[in-house]
N, C-alpha and C positions, 0 to 999 in steps of 0.2 A: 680126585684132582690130579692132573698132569705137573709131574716134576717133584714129589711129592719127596724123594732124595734130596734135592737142592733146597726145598724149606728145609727138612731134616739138619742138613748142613749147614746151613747159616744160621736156624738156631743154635747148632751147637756150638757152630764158631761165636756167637755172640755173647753166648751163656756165661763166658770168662770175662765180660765186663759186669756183671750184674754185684753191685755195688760200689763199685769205683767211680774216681771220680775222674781220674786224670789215667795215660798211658805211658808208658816209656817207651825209649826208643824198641828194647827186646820182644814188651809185650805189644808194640804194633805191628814188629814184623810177622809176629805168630800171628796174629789175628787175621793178617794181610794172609799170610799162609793160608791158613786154613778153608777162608774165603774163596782163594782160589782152588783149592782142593775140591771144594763143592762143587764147581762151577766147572771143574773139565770132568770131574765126576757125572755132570748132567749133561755133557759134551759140547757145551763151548767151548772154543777156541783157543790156541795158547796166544793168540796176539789180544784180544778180546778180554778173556781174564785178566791179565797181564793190564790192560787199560785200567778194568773196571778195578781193583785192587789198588794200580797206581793212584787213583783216583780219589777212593779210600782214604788211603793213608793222608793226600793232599788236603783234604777237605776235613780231617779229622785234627789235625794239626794249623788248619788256616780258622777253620769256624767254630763258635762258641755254641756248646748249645744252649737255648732259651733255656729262659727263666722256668723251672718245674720241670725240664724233659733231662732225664735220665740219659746216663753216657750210650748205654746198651739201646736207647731208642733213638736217639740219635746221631747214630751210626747205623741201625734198621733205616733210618728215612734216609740218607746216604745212597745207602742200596736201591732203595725203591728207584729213586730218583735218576743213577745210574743204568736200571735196568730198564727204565720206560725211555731213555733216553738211545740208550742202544737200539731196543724195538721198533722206536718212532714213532709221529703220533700217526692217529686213526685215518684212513680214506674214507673223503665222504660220498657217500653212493647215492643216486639219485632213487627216489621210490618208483618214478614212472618213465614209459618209453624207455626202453632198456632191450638191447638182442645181445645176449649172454654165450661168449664161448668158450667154452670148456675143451681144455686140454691137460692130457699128461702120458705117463708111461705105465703100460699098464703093469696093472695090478697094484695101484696106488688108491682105489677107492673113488674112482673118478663117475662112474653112474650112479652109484649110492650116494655122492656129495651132490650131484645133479639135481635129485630128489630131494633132498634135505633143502637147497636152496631155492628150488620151486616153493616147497610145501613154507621156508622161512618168508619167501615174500609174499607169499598168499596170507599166511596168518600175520604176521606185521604190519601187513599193509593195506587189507582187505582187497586185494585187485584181481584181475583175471591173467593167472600163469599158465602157459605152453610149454611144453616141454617137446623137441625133435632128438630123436634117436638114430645119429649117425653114424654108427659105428657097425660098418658093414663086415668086422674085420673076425669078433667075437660071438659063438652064438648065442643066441640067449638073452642079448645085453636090448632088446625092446622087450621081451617079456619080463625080466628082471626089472625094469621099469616102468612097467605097467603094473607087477603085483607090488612095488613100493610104494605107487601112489596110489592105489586102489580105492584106497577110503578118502581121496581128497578128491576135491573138485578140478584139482589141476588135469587140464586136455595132455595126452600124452601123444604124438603123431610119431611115425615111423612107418616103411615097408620091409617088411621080413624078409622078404622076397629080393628085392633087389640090392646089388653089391655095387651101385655107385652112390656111392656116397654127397657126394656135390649134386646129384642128381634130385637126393632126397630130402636136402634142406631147400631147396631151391621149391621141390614141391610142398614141403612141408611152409614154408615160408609166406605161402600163395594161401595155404589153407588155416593156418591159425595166427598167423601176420599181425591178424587185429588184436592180438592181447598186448594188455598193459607191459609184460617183459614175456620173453620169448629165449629158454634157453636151449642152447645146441649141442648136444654131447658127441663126442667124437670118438673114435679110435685109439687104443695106445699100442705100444711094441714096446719090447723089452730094451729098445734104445732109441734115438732118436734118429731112426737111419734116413736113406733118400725117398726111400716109398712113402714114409709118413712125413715128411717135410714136405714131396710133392703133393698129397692129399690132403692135408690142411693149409696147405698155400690157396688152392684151391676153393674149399670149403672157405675161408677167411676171406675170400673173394668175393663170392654168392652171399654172405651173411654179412657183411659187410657191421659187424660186432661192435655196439658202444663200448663193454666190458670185454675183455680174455682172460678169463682165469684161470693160473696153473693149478692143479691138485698135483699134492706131494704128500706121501703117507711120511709122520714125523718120525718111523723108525729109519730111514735114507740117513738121519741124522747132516752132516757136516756136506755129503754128496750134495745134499738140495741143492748149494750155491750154484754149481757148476749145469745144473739141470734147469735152475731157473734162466741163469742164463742164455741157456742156448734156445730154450721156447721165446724167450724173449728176444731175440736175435730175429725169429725163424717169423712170428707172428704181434710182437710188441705187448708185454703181457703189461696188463693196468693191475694186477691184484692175484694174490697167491692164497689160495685155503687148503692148511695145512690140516690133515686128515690124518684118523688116528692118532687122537695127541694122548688118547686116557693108554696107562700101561707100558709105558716107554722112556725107559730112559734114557733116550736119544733126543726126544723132544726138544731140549734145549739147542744142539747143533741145530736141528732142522730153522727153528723159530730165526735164531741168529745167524745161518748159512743166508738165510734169503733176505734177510734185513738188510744184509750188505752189498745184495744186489741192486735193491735203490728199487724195487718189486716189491709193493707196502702188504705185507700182509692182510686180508679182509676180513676170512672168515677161518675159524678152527670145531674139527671135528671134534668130539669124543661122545663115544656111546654111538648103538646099535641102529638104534629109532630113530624116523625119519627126524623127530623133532630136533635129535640131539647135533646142534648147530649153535653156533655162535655169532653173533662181528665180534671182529679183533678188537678190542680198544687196549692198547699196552696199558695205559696205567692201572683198570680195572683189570684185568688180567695177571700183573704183578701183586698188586692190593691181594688178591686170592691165594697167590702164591704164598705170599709172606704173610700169611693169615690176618692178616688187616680186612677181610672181608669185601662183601661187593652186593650189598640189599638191593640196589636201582640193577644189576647184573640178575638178581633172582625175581624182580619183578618185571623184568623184560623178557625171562625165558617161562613166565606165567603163561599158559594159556588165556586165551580174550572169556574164556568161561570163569575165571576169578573173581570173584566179587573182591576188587582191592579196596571198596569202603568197609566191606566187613572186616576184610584183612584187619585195614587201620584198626579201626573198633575194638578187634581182638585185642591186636598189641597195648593200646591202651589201657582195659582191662587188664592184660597179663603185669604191666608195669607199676597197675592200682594196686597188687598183689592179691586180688578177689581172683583165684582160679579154679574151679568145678571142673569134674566129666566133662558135663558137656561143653565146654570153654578147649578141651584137652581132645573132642573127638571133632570139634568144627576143624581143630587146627590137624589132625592127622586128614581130615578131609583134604584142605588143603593145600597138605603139602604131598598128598596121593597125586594130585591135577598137576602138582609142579612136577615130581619127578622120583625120582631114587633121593634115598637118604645121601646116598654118594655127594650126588650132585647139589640134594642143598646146603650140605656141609662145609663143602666148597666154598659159596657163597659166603659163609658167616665168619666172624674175626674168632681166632682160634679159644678167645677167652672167655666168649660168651657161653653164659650155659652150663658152668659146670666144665669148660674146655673141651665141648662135647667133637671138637675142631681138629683135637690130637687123635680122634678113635682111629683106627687100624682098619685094611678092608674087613679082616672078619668080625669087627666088633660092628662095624656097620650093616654087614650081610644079617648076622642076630637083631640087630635093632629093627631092620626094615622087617623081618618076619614076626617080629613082636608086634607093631605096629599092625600090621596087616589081623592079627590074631584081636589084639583088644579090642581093636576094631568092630568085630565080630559081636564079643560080649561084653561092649556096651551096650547094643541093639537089644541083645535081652534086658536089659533095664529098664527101669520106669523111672520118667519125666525126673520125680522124686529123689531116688536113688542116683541121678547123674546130678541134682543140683547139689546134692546132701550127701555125700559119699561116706561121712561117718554114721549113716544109719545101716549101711551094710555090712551084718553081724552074720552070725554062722546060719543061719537059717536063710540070709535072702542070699547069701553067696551061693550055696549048695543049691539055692533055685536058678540062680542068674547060671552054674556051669551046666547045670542040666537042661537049660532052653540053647544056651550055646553050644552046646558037644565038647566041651572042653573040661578039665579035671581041675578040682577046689583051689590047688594053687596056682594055677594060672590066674583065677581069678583075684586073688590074694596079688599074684605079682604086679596085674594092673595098680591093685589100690597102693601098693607100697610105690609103684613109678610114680602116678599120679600124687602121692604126698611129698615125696624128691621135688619134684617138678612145682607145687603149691610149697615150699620150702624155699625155691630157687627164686622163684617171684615174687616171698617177702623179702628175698636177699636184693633182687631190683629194686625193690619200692626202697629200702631203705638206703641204697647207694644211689646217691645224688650224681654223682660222676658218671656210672652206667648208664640211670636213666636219660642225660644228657649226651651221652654217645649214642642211644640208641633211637632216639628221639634226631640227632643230629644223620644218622644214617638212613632213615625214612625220609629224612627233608635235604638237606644242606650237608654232604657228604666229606664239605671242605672243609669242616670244625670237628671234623672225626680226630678222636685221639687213635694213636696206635698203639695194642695192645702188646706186652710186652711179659 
């Protein structure tokens, strides 16, 4: 998860309220401190902190919190509320008729984001994506886009050969026209000099673009503002997808630089694969940050191969507290089709689970090869042995490692996960409050408590 310092820091800022009831003026100003220490930590702004802080303190001091909600959580929803407000809400995009263009400066991730937002509207939306490759400037950057979309059905058009640019969308335009969206990729430079001003003048002419989208890689941090701007100037940008958001602590300027260009953020990168794409929605995106979770966020970046009724089903069962092997390898299935541990982690409120939410990357990087491993030797088991897990004794273990290539205690490690895990889901069944948060985040995500 992107920003992964600034949850760090407002947890810890907040951790000083945790059983209190009331503040003084001293321990507001600390808190106020601290808060803002997180937050140019993660490179927001000093006028910006400065707000959101002032804000804090006004709202902590004017509003009571309800009946049941905790000082230290209701000063978390303060924040949230603050930061989705900063962000601003969502741009709505339309699914069809759409000629998409792509601008930035290079080496911001602007044909790799091209490809991700192909292959996002084709799986979202079922329709037919083009993709035009106009960037006469970089070599490579039509084959770099054709071995990214390789395996999708997205048309890829471009000429290798040729160095006019306006030339190529115009022809490209003639020839895959007829798709449902039609994106344009373009050239960048290391600035936004007059060559590249007069060539996407140009090109913004021929393509005559519903959408302009900037790509900005979110280590630029606080620079974005001044970068959006001036693309915006140059061609009118409708929507900014910030790129490279996982692994940077700059992330926060970047997000915040271009919010305040009135340039609504659309889309945000992180991760390698084409899939790993996003829409922007600030409140879901905050929710993640501040470990409040985002389930309607993880079953949107499901792949359309999900079976989300068995999903349900699962979770029900998990929440009946009846959970088997095979209950524990449907669900490693998946969550293999959703994605890295990383990224479902993301997704889930930090308290769920065992607060499986606070793991570290390298406790993650161990869990996904675990995962990957049990995997393996449950397949050596019979029907029996995944519904009945306490029948595997020293003799069917030392069978189940020798059909899977794996050593006695790994098989051991599975059944001690798998009893954690069948422990953790009579600990659901028997909290009422869980089950209704969890139950409220598969349906009605507005009755979610925030964990604390």
């Amino acid at each position: 998860m992107a920003l992964e310092g600034l949850r760090a820091g407002i947890f810890g800022a907040l951790s000083r309220l945790k059983g209190k009831r009331k503040l003084d003026e001293a321990e507001m100003k600390e808190l106020s401190k601290s808060i803002r220490r997180a937050l140019l930590e993660a490179d927001f702004n000093v006028r910006q902190s400065k707000e959101i802080t002032a804000r804090l303190e006004e709202r902590m001091v004017e509003e009571e919190p309800q009946s049941g909600v905790t000082l230290q959580t209701h000063a978390m929803n303060i924040i949230y509320t603050e930061l989705v407000r900063l962000l601003g809400p969502p741009k709505e995009i339309r699914p069809h008729n759409q000629t998409i263009l792509m601008v930035g400066l290079y080496g911001q991730g602007k044909t790799t984001t091209t490809a991700k937002l192909a292959e996002w509207w084709r799986r979202r939306h079922g329709i037919k994506v083009a993709v035009i490759e106009a960037d006469v400037q970089r070599p490579g950057a039509y084959a770099q886009l054709q071995q990214l979309l390789a395996d999708s059905p997205v048309e890829v058009y471009g000429e290798p050969e040729n160095t006019n640019a306006e030339e190529i969308v115009r022809n490209g335009l003639a020839k895959v026209g007829n798709a449902d969206v039609v994106i344009v990729d373009t050239a960048g430079r290391d600035r936004l000099d007059d060559e590249l001003q007069a060539e996407l003048e140009r090109i913004h002419k021929v393509a005559n673009a519903t959408e302009r989208f900037l790509v900005i890689d979110a280590q630029v941090g606080q620079a974005a503002g001044p970068v959006a701007a001036g693309f915006h100037e140059l061609v009118g940008i409708s929507g900014v997808i910030v790129s490279k958001l996982d692994g940077t602590a700059r992330g926060g300027g970047a997000l915040s630089a271009v919010a305040t260009t009135g340039a609504p953020i659309v889309f945000i990168g992180e991760g390698e694969k084409v899939s790993d794409l996003e829409k922007f929605e600030s409140d879901r995106f905050i929710s993640r940050l501040l470990g409040m979770g985002d389930i309607r966020g993880l079953i949107d970046i499901a792949p359309g191969a999900l079976d989300q009724e068995e999903a349900m089903r699962l979770t029900e069962r998990m929440m009946s507290g009846r959970f088997t092997l095979n209950d524990m390898y449907k669900q490693m299935e998946m969550m293999s089709k959703i994605g890295t541990i990383d990224k479902i982690v993301s997704h889930l409120p930090t308290s769920f689970f065992g607060g499986l939410g606070t793991m570290d990357r390298r406790q993650k990087e161990e869990m996904q090869g675990n995962l990957e491993r049990y995997r393996v030797i449950m397949d050596s088991m019979t029907e029996d042995e995944k519904n009945e897990p306490h029948i595997l004794k020293a003799d069917r273990i030392r069978r189940v490692a020798r059909g899977s290539g794996v050593k006695e205690k790994n098989v051991r490690e599975l059944l001690a996960q798998w009893n954690r895990s069948r422990k953790m889901m009579k600990g659901i069944k028997g909290n009422r409050k869980l089950r209704r948060q969890m139950k409220g985040m598969m349906g009605d995500m507005d009755d979610m408590d925030m964990p604390m």
